[in-house]
PATI-58528 format. One record per residue (C-alpha): residue in one letter; x, y, z; residue number from 1. Coordinates in Angstrom, 1 decimal, always signed. Last residue first. Layout:
REM PATI-58528
['A',[X,Y,Z],NUM] ...
//
This chain:
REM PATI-58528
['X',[+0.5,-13.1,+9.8],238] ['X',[-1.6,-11.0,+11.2],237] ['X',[-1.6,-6.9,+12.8],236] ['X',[-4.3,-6.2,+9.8],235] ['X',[-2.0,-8.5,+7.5],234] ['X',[-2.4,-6.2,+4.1],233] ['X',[-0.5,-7.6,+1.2],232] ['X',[+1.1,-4.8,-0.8],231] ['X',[+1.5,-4.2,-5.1],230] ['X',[-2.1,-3.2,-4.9],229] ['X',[-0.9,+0.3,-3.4],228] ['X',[+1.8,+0.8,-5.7],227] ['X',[-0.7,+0.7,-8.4],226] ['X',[-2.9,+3.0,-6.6],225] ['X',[-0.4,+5.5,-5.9],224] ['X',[+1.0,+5.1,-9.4],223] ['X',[-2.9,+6.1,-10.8],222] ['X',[-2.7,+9.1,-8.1],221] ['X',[+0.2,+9.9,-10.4],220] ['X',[-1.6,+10.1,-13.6],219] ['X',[-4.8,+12.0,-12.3],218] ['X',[-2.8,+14.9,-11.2],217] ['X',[+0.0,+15.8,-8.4],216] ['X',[+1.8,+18.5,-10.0],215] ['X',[+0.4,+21.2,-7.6],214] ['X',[+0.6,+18.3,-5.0],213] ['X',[+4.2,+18.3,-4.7],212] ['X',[+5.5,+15.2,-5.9],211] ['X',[+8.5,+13.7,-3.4],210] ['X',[+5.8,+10.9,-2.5],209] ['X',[+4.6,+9.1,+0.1],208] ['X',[+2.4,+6.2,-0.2],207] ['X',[+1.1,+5.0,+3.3],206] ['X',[-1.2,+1.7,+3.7],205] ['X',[-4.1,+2.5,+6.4],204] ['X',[-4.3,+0.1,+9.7],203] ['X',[-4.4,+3.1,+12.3],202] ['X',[-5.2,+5.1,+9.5],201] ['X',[-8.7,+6.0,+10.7],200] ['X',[-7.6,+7.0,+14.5],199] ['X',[-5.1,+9.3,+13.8],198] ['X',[-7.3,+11.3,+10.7],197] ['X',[-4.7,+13.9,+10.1],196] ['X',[-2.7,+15.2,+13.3],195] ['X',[+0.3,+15.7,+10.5],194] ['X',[+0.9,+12.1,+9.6],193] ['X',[+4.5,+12.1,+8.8],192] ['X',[+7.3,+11.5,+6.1],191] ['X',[+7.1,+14.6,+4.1],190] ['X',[+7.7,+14.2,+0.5],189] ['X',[+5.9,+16.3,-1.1],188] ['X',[+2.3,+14.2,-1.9],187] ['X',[+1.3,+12.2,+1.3],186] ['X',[-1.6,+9.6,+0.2],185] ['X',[-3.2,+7.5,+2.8],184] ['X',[-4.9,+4.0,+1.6],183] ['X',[-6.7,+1.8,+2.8],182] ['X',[-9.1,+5.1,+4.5],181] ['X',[-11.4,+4.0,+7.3],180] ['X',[-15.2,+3.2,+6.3],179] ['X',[-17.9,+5.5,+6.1],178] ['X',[-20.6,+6.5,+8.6],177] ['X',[-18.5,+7.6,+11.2],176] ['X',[-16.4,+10.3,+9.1],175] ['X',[-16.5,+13.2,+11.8],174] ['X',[-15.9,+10.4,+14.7],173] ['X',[-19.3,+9.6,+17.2],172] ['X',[-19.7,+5.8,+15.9],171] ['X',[-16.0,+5.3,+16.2],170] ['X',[-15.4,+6.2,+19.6],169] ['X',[-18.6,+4.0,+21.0],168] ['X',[-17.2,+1.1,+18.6],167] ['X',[-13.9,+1.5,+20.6],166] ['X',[-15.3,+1.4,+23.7],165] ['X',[-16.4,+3.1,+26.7],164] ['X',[-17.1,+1.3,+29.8],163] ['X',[-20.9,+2.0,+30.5],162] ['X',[-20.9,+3.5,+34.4],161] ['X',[-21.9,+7.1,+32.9],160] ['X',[-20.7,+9.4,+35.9],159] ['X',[-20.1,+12.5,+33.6],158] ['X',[-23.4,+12.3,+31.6],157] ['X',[-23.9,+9.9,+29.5],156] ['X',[-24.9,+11.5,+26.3],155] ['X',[-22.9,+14.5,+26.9],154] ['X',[-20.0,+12.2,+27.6],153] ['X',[-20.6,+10.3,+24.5],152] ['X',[-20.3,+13.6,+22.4],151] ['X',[-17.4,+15.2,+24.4],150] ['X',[-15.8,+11.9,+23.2],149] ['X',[-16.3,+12.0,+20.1],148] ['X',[-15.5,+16.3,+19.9],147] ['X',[-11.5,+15.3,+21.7],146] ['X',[-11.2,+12.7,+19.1],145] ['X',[-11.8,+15.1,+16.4],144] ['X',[-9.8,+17.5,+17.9],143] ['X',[-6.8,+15.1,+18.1],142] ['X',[-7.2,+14.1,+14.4],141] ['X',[-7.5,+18.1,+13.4],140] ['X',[-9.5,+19.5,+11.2],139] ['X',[-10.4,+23.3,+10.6],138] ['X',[-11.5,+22.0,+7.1],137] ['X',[-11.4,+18.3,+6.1],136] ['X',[-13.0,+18.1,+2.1],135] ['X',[-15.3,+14.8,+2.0],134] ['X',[-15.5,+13.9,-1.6],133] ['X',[-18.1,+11.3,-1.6],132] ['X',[-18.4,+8.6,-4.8],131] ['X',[-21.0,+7.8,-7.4],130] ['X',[-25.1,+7.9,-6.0],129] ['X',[-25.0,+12.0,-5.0],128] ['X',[-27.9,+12.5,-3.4],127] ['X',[-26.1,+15.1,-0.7],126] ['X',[-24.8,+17.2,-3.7],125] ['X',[-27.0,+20.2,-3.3],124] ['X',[-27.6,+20.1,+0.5],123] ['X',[-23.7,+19.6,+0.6],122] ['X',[-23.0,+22.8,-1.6],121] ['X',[-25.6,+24.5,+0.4],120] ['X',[-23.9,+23.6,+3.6],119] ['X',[-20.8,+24.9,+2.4],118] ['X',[-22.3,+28.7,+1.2],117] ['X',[-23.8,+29.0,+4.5],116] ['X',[-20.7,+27.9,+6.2],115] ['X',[-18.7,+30.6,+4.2],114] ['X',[-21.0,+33.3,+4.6],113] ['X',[-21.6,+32.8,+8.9],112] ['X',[-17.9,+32.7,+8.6],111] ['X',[-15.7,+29.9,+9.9],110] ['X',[-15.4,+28.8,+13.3],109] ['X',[-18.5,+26.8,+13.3],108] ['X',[-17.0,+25.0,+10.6],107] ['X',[-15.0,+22.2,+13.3],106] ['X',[-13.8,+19.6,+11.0],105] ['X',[-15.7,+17.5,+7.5],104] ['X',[-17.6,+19.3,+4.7],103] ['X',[-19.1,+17.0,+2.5],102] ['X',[-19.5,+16.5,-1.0],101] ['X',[-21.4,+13.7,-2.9],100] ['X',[-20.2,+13.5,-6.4],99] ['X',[-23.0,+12.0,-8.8],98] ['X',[-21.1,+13.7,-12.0],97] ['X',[-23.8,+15.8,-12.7],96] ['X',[-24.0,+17.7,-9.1],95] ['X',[-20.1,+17.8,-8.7],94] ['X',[-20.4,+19.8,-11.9],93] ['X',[-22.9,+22.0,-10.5],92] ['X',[-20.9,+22.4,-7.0],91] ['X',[-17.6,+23.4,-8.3],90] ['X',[-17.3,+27.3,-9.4],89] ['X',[-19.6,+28.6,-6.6],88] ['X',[-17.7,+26.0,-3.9],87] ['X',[-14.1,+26.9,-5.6],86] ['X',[-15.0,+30.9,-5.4],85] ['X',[-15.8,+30.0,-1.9],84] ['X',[-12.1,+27.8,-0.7],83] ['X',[-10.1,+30.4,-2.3],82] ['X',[-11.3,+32.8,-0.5],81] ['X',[-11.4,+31.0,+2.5],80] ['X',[-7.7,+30.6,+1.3],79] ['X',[-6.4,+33.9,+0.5],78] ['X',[-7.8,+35.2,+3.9],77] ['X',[-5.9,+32.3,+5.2],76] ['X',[-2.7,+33.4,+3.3],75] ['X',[-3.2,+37.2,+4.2],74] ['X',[-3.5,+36.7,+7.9],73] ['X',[-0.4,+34.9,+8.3],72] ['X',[-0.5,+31.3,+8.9],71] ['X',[-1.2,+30.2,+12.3],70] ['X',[-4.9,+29.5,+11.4],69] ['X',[-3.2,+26.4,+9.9],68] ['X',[-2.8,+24.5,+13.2],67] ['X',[-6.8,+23.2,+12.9],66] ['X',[-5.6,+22.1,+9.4],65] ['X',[-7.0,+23.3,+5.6],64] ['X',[-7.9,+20.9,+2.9],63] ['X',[-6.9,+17.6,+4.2],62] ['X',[-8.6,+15.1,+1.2],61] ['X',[-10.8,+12.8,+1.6],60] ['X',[-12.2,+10.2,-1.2],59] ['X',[-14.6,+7.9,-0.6],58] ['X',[-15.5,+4.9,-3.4],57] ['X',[-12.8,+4.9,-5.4],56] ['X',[-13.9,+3.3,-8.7],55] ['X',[-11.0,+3.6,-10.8],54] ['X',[-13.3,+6.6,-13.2],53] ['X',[-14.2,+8.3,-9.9],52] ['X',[-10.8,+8.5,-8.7],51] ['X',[-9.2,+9.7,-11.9],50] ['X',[-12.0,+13.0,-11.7],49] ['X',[-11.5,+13.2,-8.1],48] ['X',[-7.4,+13.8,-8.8],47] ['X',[-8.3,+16.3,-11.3],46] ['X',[-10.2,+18.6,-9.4],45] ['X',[-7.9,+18.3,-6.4],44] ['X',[-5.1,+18.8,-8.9],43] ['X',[-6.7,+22.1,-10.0],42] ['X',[-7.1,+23.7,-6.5],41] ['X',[-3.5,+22.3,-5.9],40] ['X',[-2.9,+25.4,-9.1],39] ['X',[-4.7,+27.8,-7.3],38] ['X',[-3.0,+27.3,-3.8],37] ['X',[+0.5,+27.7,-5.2],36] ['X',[-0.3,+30.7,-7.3],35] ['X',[-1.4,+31.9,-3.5],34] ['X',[+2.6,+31.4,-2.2],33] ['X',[+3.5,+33.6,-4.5],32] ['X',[+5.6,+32.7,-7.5],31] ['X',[+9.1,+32.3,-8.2],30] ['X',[+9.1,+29.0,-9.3],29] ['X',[+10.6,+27.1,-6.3],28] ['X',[+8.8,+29.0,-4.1],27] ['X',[+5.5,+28.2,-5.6],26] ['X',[+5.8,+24.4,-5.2],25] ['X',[+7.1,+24.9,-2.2],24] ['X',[+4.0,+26.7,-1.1],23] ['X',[+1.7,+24.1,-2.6],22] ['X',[+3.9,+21.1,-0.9],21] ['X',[+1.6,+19.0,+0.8],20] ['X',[-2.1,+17.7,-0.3],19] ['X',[-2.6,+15.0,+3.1],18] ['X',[-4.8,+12.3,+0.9],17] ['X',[-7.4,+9.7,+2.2],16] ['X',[-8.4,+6.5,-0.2],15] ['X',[-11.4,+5.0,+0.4],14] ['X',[-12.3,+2.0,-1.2],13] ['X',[-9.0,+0.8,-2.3],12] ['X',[-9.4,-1.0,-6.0],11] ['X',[-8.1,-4.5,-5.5],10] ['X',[-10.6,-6.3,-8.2],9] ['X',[-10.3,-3.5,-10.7],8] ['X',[-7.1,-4.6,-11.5],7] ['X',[-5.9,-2.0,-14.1],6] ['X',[-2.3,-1.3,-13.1],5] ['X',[-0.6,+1.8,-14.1],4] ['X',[+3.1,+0.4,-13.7],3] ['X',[+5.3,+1.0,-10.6],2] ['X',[+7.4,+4.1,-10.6],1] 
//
């Protein structure tokens, strides 16, 4: 592991993470697949905490994937679940630590309860002056992609003659105000993107590692980091 480094010059901006590995997690101690899901809820909370005190700037994390509502019915009933008592349980410390939390994917398919209680927790938090936790629910890269460009062409209309470009892309994505992630944390080993964020990592640096994110906590995102400033990043240059 490389060593905790302090160089507050070369902290990333905005680092993205894909939290893998709650079920194996789980597995491998007997538990349910839910004990899993309570104890990532921990190292999200943790993992914020060590990224406010480097100075991340953005954090986002993929909470819950447009291809996860193939699950059985139990585990995403588990999850909304989850994902509410987490909200109520959250939001006021959020509030005093100047955390600004946003709710990034497609909500409408969520309940009528649920969004409420989401939009509330981003009314709440939306003055926020330290960094933004945006939390990607019902996400998916390719839908996201899909909803810019639906965007411009309602704008345009069908027969728009403007050629589009990538600015035009980029000013309608889910995270267009903010800048793309440096960095893209994958906790449990898995060597792949998962449909998150394709057109934000396009130059992001990858840290992948065989902790599953239950255990991931403040200590190793630290090692992410430091592993992080350890490269030289060429943008496609010499």
């Amino acid at each position: 592991m490389p060593a905790v480094t302090r160089d507050a010059k070369n902290i990333p901006e905005h680092v993205a993470i894909i939290m893998d590995g709650n079920g194996r997690w789980a597995k491998k101690r007997g538990l349910p697949r839910a004990a899993g899901h309570r104890e990532g809820a921990k190292s999200l909370r943790e993992v914020l905490k060590a990224s406010r005190e480097m100075g991340v700037k953005y954090l986002t994390v993929y909470a819950f994937s447009t291809e996860n509502w193939g699950r059985p019915k139990e585990e995403i009933d588990f999850l909304m679940k989850l994902l509410s008592l987490t909200i109520d349980r959250e939001v006021a410390e959020l509030v005093k630590n100047g955390v600004r939390l946003r709710f990034l994917g497609r909500l409408d398919r969520f309940s009528d309860e649920l969004r409420k209680k989401m939009k509330q927790a981003m009314d709440k938090t939306a003055n926020g002056a330290g960094n933004t936790l945006n939390i990607m629910v019902n996400y998916g890269g390719r839908a996201e992609i899909v909803d810019a460009v639906n965007e411009l062409i309602a704008e345009r209309g069908k027969n728009g003659a403007d050629e589009i470009t990538e600015q035009d892309i980029q000013a309608r994505l889910y995270t267009r105000d903010i800048p793309d992630p440096d960095l893209l944390i994958r906790t449990a080993s898995e060597m792949r993107i998962s449909n998150f964020l394709l057109w934000q990592v396009a130059y992001s640096e990858i840290y992948v590692t065989d902790v599953c994110w239950p255990d991931f906590r403040g200590e190793q995102f630290r090692e992410a980091i430091a592993a992080y400033q350890q490269r030289e990043r060429r943008y496609g240059k010499l």
